[in-house]
Backbone as CSV, one residue per row, in Angstrom:
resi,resn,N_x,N_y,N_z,CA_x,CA_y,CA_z,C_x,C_y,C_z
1,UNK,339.856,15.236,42.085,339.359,15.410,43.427,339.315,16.900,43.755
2,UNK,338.391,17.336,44.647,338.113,18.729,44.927,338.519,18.972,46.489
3,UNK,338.499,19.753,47.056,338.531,20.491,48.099,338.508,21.638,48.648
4,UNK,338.086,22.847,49.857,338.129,24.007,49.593,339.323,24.838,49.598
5,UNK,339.003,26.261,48.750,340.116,27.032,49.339,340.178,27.233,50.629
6,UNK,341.439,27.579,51.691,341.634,28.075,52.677,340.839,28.985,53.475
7,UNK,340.646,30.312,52.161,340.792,31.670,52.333,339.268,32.169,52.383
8,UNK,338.759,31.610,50.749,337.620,31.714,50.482,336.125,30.834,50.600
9,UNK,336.538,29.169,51.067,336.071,27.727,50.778,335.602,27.750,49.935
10,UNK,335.835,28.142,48.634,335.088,28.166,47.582,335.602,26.809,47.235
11,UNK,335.189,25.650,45.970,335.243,24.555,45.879,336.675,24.889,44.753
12,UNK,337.842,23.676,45.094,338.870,24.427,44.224,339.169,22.607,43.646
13,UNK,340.060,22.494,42.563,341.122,21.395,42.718,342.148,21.042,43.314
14,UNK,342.138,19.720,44.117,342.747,19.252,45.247,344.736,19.715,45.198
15,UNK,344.676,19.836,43.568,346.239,20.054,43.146,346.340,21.450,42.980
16,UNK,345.209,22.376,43.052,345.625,23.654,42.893,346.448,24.529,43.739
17,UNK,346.888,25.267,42.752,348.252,26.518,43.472,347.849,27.494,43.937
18,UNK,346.580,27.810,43.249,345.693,29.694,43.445,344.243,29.323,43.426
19,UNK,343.522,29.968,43.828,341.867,29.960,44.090,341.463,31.022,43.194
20,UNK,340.776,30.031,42.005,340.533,30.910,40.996,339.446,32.146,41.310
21,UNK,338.580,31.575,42.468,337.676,32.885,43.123,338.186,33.844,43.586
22,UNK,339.030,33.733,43.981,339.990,34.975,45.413,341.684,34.975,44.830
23,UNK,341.775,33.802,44.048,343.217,34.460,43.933,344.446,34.055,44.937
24,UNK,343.773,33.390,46.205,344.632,33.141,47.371,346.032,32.294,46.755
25,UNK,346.931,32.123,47.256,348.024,30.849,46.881,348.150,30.300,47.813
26,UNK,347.353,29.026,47.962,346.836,28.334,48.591,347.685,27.622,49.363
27,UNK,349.072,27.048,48.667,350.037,26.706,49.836,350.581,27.502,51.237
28,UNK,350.344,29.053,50.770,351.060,29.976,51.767,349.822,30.799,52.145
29,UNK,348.445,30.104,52.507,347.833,30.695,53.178,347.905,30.556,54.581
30,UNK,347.554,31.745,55.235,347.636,31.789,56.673,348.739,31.600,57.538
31,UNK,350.140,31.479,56.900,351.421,31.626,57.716,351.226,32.738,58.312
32,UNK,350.928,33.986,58.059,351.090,35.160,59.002,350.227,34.806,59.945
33,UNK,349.209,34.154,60.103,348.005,33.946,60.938,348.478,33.421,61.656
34,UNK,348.047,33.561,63.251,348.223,32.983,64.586,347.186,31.000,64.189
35,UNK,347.612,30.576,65.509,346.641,29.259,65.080,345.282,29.414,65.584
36,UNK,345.278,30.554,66.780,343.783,30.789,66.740,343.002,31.357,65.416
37,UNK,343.519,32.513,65.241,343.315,33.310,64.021,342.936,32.311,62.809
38,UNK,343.717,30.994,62.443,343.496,30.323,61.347,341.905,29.452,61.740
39,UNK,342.031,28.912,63.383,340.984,28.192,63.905,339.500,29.003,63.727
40,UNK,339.918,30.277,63.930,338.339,30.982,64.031,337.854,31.289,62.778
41,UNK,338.817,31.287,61.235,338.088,31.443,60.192,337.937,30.367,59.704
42,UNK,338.113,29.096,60.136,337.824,28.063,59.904,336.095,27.556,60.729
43,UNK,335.187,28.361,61.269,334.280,28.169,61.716,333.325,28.561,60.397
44,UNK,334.105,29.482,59.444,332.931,30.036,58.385,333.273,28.780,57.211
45,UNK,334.104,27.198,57.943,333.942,26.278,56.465,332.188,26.074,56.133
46,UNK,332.185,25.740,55.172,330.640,25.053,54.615,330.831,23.826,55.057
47,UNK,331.781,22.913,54.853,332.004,22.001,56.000,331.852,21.754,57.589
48,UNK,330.368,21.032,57.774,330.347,20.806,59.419,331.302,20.162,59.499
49,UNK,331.839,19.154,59.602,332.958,18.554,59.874,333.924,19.252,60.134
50,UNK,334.609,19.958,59.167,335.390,20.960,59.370,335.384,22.223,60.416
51,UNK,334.480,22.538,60.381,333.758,23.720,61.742,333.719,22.999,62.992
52,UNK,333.297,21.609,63.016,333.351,21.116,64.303,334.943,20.923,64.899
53,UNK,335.906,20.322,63.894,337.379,20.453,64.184,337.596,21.667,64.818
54,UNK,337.817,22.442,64.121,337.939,24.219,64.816,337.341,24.324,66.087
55,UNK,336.401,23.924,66.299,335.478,24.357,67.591,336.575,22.801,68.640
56,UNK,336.541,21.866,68.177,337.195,20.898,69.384,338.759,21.617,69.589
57,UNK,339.274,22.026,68.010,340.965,22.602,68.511,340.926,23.764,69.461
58,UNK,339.572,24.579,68.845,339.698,25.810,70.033,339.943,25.287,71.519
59,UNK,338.884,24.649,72.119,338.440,24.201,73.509,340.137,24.099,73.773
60,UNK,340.912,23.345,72.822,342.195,22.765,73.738,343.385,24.281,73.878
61,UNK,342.925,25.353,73.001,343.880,26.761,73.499,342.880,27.671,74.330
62,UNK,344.121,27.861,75.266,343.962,28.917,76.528,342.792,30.638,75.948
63,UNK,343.169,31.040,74.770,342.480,32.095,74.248,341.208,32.021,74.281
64,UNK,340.769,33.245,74.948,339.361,33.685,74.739,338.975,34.452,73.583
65,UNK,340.083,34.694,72.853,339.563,35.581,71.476,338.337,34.804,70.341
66,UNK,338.308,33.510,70.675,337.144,33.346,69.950,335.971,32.998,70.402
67,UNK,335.683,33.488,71.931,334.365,33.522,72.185,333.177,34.160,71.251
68,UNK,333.441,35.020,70.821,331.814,35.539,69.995,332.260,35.074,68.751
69,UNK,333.332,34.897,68.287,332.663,33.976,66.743,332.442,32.810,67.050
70,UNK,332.523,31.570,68.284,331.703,30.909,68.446,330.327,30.832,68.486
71,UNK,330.167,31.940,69.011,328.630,32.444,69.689,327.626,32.527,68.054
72,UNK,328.798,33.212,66.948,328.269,33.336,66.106,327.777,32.439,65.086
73,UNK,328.958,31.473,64.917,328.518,30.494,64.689,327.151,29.848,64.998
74,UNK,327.128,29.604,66.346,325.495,29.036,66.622,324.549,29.724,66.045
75,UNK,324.445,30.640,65.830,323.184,31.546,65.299,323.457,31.835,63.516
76,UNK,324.293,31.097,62.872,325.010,31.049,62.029,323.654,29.608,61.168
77,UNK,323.982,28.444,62.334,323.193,27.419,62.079,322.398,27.137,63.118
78,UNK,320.865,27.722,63.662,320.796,27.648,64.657,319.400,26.382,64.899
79,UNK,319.346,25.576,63.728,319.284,24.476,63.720,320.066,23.123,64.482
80,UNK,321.150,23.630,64.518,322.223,22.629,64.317,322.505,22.768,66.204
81,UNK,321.839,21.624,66.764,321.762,22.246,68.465,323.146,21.449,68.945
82,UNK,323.768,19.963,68.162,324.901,19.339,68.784,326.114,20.601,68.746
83,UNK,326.140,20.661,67.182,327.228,21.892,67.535,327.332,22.912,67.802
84,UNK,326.082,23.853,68.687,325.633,24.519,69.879,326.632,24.093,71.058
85,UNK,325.913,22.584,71.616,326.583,22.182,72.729,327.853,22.151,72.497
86,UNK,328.401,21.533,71.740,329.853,22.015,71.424,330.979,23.387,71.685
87,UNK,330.119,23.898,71.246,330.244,25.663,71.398,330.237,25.830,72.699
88,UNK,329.396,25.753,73.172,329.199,25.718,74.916,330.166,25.319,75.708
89,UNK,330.478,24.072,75.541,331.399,23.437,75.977,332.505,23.485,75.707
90,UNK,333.196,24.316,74.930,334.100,24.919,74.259,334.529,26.398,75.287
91,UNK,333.546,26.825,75.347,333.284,28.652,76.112,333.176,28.151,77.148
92,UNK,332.908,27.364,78.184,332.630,26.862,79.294,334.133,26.352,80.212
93,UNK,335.192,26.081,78.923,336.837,25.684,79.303,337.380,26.977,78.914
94,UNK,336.935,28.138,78.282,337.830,29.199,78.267,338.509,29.747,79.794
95,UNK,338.588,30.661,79.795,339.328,31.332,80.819,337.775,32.694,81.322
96,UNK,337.261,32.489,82.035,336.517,33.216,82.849,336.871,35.028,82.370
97,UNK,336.489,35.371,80.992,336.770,36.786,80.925,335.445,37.354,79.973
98,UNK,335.346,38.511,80.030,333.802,39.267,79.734,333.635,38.638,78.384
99,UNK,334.593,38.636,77.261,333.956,38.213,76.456,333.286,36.532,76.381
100,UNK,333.359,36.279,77.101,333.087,34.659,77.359,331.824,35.104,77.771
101,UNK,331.324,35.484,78.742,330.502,36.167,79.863,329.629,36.292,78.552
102,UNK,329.710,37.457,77.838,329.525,37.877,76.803,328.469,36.511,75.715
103,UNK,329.313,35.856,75.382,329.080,35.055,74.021,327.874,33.988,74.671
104,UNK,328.338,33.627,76.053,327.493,32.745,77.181,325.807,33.400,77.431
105,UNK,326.263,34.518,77.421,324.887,35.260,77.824,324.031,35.715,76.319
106,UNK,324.760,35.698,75.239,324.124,35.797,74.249,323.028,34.718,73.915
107,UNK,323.865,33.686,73.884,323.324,32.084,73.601,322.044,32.000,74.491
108,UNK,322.218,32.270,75.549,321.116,32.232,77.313,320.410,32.550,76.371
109,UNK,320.005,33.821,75.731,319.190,34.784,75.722,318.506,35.180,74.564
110,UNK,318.862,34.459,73.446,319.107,35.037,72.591,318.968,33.750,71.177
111,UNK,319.106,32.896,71.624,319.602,31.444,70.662,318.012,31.266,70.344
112,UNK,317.677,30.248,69.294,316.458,30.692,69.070,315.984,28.954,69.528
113,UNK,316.878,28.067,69.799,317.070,26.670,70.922,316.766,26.427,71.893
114,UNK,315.322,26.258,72.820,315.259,25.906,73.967,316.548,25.025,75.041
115,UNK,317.354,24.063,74.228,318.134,23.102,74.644,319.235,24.060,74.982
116,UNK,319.551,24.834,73.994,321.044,25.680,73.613,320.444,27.053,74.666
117,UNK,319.245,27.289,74.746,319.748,28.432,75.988,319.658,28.190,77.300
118,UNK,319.283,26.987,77.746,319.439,26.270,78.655,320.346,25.853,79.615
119,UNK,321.329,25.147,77.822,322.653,24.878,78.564,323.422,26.124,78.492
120,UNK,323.519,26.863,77.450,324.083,28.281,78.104,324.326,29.048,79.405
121,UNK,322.647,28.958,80.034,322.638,29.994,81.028,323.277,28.923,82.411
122,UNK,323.164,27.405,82.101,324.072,26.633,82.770,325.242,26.869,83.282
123,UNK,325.766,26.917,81.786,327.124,26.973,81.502,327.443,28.622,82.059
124,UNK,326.962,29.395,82.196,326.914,30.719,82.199,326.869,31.137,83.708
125,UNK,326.113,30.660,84.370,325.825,30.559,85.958,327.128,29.767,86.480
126,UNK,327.247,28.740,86.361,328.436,27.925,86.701,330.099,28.457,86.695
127,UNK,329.966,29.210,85.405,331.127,29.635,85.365,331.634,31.553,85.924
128,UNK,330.284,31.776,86.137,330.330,32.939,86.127,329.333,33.653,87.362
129,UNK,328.623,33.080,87.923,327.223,33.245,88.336,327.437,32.816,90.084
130,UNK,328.850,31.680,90.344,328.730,31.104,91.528,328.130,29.514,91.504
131,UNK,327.783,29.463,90.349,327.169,28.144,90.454,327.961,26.906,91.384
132,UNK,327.485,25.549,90.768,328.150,24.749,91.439,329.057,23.571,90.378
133,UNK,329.535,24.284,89.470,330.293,23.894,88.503,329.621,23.182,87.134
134,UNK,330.339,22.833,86.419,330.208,22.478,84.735,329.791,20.967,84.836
């Protein structure tokens, strides 16, 4: 059975100790890492599934530090419009601070998604703008 590395997602064996690409030791990756810190490099899995986890664990911590690698994400896959809204709705429960402002107004403006800059500048007005909420 396979699965990725941590560090690198390169495709490894499910029993492996080290990532023969990177070298990582795969049991003791990311202890120094905060759980945001582990959550936001977990947006670059090749795994949607996996990227979507990260994006639902974010929504539930208080930190705004991963507003723009959300942001990035979307434009990452900017096909992919559910886990856009996701994203949105994710940045939309942060805490009201520029970089949110920031990642919100990118998406508005910028997303190449009629749907996704839509709900952005929504989400963006509402939270930021005076609107009349989410």
């Amino acid at each position: 059975m396979q699965t990725h590395c941590p560090n690198c997602f390169d495709t490894i064996e499910a029993d492996a100790m080290t990532c023969p690409a990177c070298g990582c030791a795969v049991l003791f990756w990311g202890r120094a890492l905060s759980e945001t810190e582990r959550l936001i490099h977990s947006l670059g899995h090749p795994d949607r599934a996996q990227r979507l986890k990260a994006v639902y664990a974010l929504a539930d911590l208080p930190q705004s530090e991963a507003a723009l690698p959300l942001a990035d994400l979307c434009f990452a896959a900017p096909g992919d419009v559910w886990q856009a809204v996701e994203v949105i709705r994710t940045l939309a429960a942060m805490p009201a601070v520029e970089r949110v402002e920031v990642a919100l107004a990118r998406l508005a403006l910028e997303h190449p998604a009629g749907p996704v800059q839509t709900l952005a500048a929504h989400a963006l007005d509402a939270k930021f703008g005076g609107g009349d909420g989410w």
